[in-house]
N, C-alpha and C positions, 0 to 999 in steps of 0.2 A: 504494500500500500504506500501510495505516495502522503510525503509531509502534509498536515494538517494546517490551514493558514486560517488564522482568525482575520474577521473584516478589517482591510488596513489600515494602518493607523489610528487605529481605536484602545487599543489596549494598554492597560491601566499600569504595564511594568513603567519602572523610572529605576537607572541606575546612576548612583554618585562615586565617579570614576574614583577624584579623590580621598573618599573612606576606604576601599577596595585594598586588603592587606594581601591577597594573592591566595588566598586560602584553600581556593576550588572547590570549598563545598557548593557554590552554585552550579559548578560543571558535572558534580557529582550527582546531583538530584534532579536537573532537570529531566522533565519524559522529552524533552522536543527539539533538546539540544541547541537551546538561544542562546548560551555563553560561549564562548572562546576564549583560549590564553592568548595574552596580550602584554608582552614584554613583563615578564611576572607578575601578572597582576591580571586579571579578565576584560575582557570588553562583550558588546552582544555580537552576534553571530548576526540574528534574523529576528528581532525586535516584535515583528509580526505574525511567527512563529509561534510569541507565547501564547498556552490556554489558559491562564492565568488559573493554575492551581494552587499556586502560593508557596512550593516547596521552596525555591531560591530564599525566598524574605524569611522564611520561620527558620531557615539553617545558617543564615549570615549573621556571624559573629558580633560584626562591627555594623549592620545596619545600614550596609551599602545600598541593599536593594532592596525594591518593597513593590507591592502591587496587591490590588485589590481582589483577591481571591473569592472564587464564589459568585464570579459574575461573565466569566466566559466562556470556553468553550468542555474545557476540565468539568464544569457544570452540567452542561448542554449534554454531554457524554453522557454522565453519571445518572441524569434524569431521563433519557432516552432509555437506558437499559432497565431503568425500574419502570418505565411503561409511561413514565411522564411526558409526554408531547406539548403541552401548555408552556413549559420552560425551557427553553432551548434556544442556542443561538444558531446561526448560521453558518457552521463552518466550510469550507468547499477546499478541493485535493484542486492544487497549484496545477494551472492551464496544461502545462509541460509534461501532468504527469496523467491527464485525460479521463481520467476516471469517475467524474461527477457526473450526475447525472443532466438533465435537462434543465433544471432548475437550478443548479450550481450547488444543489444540498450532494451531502456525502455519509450523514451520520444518523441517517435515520429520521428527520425531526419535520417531517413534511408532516404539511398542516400546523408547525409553529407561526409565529407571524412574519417571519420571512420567508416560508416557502410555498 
């Protein structure tokens, strides 16, 4: 399956390079793989990438990064597979990687209010 793209630039991450002690637990926990090492220290990958599960924020030490968890796609997921359709965002599999369907949904959440 191709990468998961939340609607672009929408997403609630924010990282402050200069707190960033180089720790890598953000690299370690992402599911989507938005961090990258960055001359010892992280930078993001694909900003747009995140589902905003929250794990980078709740494992950083220093409080480099933070986002509002519980409100994207990580969500949309997790309520789709308990049968919940009412709550769901719209995430759609990157142009390149063809796999969406007609409506650009990819997770199941048709009949949310974007699909």
């Amino acid at each position: 399956m191709g990468s998961l793209t939340y609607l672009r630039d929408v997403v609630t991450l924010k990282f402050i390079e200069e707190k960033c002690i180089g720790c890598g637990m953000c690299l370690q926990v992402c599911p989507q793989a938005v961090f990258i090492p960055s001359n010892g220290k992280v930078g993001i990958r694909d900003r747009d990438a995140c589902m905003e599960c929250g794990a980078c924020a709740r494992n950083c030490p220093v409080e480099a990064v933070s986002v509002r968890s519980g409100v994207g796609c990580a969500t949309a997921v997790i309520n789709s597979m308990l049968g919940r359709k009412s709550s769901a965002c719209c995430c759609s599999i990157s142009p390149e990687d063809g796999a969406a369907d007609s409506s650009g949904c990819s997770t199941g959440t048709k009949g949310s209010t974007c699909c």
